[in-house]
matplotlib code that plots the C-alpha trace (Angstrom):
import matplotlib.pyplot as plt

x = [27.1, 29.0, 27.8, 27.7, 30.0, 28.8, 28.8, 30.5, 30.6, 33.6, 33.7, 32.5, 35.5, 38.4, 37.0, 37.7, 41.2, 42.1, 40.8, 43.1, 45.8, 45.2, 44.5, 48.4, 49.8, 50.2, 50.1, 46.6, 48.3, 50.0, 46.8, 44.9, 47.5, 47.6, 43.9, 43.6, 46.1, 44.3, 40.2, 41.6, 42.8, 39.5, 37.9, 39.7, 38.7, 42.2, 41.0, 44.7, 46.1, 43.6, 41.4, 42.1, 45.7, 44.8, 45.5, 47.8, 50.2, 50.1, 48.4, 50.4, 53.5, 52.8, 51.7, 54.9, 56.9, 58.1, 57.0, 57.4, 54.1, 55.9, 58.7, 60.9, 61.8, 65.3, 67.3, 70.7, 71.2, 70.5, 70.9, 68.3, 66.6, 67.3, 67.2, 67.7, 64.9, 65.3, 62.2, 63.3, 61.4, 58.0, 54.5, 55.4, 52.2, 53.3, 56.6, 56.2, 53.9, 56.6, 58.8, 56.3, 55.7, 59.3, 59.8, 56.3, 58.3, 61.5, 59.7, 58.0, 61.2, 63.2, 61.0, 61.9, 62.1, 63.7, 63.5, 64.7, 63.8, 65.9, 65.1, 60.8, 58.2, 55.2, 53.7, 50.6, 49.0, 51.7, 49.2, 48.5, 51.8, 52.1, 48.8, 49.5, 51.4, 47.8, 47.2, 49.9, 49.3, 52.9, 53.7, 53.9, 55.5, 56.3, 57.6, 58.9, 60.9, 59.5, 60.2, 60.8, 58.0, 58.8, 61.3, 64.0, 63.3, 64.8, 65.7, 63.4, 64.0, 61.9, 64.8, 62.9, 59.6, 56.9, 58.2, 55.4, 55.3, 53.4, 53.0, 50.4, 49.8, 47.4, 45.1, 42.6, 38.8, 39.6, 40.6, 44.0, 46.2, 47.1, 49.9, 49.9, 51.4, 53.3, 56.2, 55.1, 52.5, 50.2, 50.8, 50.5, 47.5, 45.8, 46.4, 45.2, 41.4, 42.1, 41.9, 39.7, 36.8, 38.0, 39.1, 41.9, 44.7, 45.1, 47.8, 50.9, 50.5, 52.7, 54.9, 54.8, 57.8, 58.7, 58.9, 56.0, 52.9, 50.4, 46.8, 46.6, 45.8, 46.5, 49.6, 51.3, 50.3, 51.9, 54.5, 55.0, 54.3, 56.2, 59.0, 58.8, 60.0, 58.6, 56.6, 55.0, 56.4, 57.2, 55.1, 55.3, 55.4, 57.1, 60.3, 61.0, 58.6, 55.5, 58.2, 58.8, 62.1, 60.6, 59.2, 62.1, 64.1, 61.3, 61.5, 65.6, 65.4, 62.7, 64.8, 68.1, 66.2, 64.1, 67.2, 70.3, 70.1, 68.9, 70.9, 67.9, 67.9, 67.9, 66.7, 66.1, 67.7, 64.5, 63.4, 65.7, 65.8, 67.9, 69.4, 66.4, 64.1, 62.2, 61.6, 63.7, 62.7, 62.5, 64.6, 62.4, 63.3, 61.1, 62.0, 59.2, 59.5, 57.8, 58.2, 56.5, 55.1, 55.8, 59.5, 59.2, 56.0, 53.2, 50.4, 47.6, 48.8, 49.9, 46.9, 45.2, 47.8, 47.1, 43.4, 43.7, 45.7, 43.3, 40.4, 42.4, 43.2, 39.7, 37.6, 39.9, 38.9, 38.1, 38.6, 35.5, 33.4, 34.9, 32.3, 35.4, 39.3, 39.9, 42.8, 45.0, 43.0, 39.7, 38.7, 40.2, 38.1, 35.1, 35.0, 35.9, 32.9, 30.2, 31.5, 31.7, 28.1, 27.1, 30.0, 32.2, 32.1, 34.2, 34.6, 32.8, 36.8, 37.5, 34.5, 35.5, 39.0, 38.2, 35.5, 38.6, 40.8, 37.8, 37.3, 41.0, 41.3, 38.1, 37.0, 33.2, 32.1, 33.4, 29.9]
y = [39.3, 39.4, 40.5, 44.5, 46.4, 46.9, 50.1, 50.5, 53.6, 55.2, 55.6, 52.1, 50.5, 52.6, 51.2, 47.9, 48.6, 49.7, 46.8, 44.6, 46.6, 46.5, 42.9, 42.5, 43.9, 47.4, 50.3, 52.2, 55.5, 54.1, 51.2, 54.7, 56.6, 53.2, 53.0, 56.7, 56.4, 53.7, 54.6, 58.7, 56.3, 54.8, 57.7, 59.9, 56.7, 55.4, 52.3, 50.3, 51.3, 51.5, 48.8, 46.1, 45.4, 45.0, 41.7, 41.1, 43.6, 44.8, 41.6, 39.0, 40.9, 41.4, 38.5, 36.7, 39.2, 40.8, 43.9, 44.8, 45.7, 47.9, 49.4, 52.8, 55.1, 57.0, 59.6, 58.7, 62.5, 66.1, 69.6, 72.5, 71.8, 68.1, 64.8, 61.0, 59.0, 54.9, 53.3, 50.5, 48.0, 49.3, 50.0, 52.4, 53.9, 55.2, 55.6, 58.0, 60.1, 60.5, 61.9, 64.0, 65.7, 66.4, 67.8, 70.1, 71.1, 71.7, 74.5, 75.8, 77.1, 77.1, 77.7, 74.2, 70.9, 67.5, 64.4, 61.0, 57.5, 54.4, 50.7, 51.3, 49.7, 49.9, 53.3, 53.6, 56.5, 59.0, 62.0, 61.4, 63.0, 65.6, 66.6, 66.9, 70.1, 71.8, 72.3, 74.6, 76.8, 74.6, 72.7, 69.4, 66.3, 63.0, 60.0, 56.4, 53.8, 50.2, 46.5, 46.3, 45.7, 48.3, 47.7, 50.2, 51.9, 49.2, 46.4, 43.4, 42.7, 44.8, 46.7, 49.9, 50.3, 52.3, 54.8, 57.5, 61.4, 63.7, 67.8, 68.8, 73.1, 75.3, 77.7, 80.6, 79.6, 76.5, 73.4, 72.8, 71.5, 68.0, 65.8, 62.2, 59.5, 56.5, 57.2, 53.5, 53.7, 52.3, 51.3, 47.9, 48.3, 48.8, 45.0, 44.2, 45.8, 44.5, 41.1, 41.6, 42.5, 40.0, 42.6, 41.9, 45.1, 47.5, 46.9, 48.0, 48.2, 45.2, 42.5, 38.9, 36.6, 36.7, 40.5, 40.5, 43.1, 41.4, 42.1, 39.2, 40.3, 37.5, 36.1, 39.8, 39.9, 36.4, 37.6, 40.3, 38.9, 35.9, 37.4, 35.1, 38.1, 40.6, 44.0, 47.0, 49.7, 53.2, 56.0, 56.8, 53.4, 51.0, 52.4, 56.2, 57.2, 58.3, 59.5, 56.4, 57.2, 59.9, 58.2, 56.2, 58.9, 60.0, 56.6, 56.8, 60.4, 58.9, 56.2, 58.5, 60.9, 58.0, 55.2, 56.9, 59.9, 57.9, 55.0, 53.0, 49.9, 50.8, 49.4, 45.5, 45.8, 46.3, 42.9, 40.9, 37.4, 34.8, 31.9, 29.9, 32.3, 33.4, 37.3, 40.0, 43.1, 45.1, 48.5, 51.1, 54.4, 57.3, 61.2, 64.1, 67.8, 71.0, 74.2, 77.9, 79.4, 82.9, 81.8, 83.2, 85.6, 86.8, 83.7, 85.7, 86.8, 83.0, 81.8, 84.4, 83.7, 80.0, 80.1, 82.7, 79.9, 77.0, 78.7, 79.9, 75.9, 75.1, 77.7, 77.2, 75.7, 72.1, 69.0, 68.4, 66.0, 67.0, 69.0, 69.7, 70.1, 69.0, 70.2, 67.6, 66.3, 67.7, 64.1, 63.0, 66.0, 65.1, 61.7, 62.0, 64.2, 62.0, 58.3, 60.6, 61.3, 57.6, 55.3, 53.5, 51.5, 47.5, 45.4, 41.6, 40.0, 42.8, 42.4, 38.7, 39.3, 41.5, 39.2, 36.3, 38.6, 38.7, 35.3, 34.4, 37.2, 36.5, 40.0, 40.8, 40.8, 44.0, 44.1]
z = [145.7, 148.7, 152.3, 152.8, 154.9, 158.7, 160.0, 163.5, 165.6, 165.6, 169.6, 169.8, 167.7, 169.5, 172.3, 171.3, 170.1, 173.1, 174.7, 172.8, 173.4, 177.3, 177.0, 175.2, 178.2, 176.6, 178.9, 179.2, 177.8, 175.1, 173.8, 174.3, 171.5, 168.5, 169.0, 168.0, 165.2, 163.6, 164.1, 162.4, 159.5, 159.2, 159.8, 156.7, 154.5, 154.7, 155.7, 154.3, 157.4, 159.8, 161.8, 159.3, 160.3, 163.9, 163.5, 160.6, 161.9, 165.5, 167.1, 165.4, 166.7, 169.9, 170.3, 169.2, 171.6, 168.3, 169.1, 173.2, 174.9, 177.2, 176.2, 176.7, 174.3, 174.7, 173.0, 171.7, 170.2, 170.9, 169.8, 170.7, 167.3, 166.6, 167.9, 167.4, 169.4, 169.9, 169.7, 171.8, 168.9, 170.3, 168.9, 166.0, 166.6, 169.9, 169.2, 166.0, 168.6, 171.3, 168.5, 166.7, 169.9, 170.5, 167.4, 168.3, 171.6, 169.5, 167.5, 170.3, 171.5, 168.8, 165.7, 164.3, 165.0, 163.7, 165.3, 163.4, 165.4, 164.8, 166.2, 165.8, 164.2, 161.6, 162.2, 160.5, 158.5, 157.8, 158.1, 161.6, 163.0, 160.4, 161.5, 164.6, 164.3, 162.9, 166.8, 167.4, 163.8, 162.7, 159.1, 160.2, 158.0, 158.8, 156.5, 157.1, 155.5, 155.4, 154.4, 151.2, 148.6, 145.7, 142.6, 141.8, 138.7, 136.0, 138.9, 139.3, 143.1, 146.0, 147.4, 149.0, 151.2, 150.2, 152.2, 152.6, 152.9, 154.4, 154.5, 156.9, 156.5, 158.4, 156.5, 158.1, 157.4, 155.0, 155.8, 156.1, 153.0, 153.5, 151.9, 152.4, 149.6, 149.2, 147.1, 145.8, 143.3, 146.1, 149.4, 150.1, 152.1, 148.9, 147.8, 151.3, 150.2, 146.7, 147.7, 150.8, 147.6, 145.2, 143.1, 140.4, 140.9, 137.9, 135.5, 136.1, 140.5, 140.8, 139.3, 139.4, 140.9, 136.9, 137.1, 134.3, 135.2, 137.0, 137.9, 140.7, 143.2, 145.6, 144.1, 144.0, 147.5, 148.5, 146.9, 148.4, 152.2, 151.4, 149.8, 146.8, 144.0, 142.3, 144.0, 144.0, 141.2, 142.4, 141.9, 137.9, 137.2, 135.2, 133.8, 132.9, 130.7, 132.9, 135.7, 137.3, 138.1, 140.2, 142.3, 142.9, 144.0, 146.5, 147.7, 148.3, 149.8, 152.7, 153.2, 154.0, 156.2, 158.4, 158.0, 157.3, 159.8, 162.3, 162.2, 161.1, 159.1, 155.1, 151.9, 152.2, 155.5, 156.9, 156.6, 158.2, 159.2, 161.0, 159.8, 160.1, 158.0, 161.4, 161.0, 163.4, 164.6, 161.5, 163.2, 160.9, 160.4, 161.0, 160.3, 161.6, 161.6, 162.7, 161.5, 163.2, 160.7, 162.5, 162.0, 158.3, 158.1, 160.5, 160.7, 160.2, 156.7, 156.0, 156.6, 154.6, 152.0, 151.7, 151.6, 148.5, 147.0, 148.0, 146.4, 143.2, 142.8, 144.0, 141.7, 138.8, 134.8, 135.1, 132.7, 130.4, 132.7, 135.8, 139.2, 141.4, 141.9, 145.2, 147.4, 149.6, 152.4, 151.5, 150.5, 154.0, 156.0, 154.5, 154.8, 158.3, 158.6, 157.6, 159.5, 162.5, 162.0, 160.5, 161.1, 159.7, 156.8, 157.9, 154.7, 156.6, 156.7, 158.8, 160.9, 161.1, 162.3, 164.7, 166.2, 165.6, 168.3, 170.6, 171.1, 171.0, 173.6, 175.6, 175.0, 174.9, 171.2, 169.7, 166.9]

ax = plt.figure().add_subplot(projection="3d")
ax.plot(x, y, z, "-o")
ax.set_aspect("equal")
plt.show()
């Protein structure tokens, strides 16, 4: 049986993030913002995207001089209601912030905002920047395109990221309704907890190098990291039948809002390398909006309005078997709730790369 998980205060292990972020030569403000946006994910129990890819993602870049520690954002395009941010190849974490709040401060004035962002980098949890239009009583959503892991519907090489969505809407006294999914069938985080318990994936996640279904979890992650064929499936799975397609198309449409109106990189042109195989700057895509909700009908009858429907959904006839229909996010809130109060739950490799960055660092012990 392998070691439990260690529970870390959620204070405690921001702290530390920011830390390394300082220690990278990141700006106090901005190690201050990617801290945050990965301790919420850990917090909501999104813990793919959280803590765990310290240093497989953000550390590893900067570190490289990948990814800039400082670095200035600009925008290349403007109307009242739109704009086109460049993320000068920095911390997508920060960068997807600047232009959520932009698009906030474009529907402050103008009842909606659009802001697409060309030349960034891995951004984290979708939900975070939807969510932050709850603050301001907007709709919030936010979506990404990424390197790409997932098969087209029918094709057997990865030609599209997993390319998330999220929908983040206020309500009156329950929580608020919130939306946040790969358009793969699972993100590739999942793999990355998959393997970090020893567990073998479900059929029908992932294909081997073959383009058979695989439930190896360490080979269709190679794969995957290594670019050796084969990949995630899209949400619906393999071919048409269960909707596959669908998901496909979900996939597509992310990738023309956050690549193609931004003048992004698109499809496999996310991952590019030079003629030597050494990685490039990926030039993601990101797309966020905000929308007032007094633009279309007075809030307080909204929010009236969508707490009637939350509790119709909530208090409606459930499966033989089943104690509760839950509502987007609810999970998320909850979750959040209790590893406030007790912590949060780090799988030991976690715990072990983030003592790894310590020492490497010469950072006080983070646990």
């Amino acid at each position: 049986m392998g070691k439990p998980a260690q529970i870390v205060d959620a204070n405690r292990l921001k702290s530390f993030c920011i830390q390394v972020f300082e220690k990278l030569g990141v700006a106090p403000s901005d190690a201050q913002i990617a801290s945050d946006v990965l301790v919420s994910a850990d917090l909501r129990g999104v813990d793919s995207h959280g803590v765990a890819r310290l240093s497989r993602y953000y550390v590893k870049y900067l570190k490289q001089g990948m990814v800039p520690a400082r670095f200035e954002t600009q925008i290349v395009h403007e109307t009242p209601t739109t704009a086109v941010m460049d993320g000068g190849a920095g911390l997508g974490l920060v960068v997807a912030h600047r232009a959520m709040e932009l698009a906030i401060a474009k529907a402050r004035k103008h009842y909606v905002g659009f802001v697409a962002v060309r030349n960034s980098t891995h951004y984290g949890m979708a939900g975070y920047y939807a969510m932050m239009a709850l603050k301001h009583d907007m709709i919030g959503i936010s979506s990404t395109n990424a390197k790409a892991i997932v098969l087209p519907t029918l094709g057997r090489d990865p030609m599209l990221g997993t390319n998330p969505i999220s929908i983040a809407v206020p309500a009156g006294q329950e929580r608020p309704f919130v939306l946040d999914m790969a358009t793969s069938i699972v993100p590739q985080g999942k793999l990355e907890v998959y393997e970090r318990l020893g567990k073998p994936i479900p059929l029908g996640w992932a294909t081997d190098e073959k383009g058979q279904l695989t439930t190896d979890t360490s080979r269709a992650l190679k794969n995957v990291i290594e670019r050796r064929g084969g990949g995630l499936l899209p949400l619906g799975g393999l071919g048409e039948e269960m909707g596959g397609h669908k998901g496909y198309g979900l996939a597509v449409a992310v990738d023309i809002f956050s690549g193609m109106l931004s003048g992004a990189a698109y499809l496999a042109l996310t991952d590019p390398v030079d003629k030597t195989g050494r990685p490039l700057p990926s030039n993601l895509g990101h797309f966020f909006g905000a929308f007032r909700v007094d633009g279309f009908r007075p809030l307080s009858e909204f929010k009236a309005g969508m707490d009637d429907l939350i509790r119709r959904l909530r208090d409606s006839s459930k499966m033989k078997g089943a104690s509760r229909i839950y509502i987007h996010g609810e999970k998320e809130f909850e979750t959040a709730e209790q590893r406030r109060r007790k912590g949060i739950p780090l799988n030991p490799k976690v715990v072990l790369d983030l003592q790894n960055i310590a020492k490497e660092l010469r950072l006080p012990a983070p646990f």
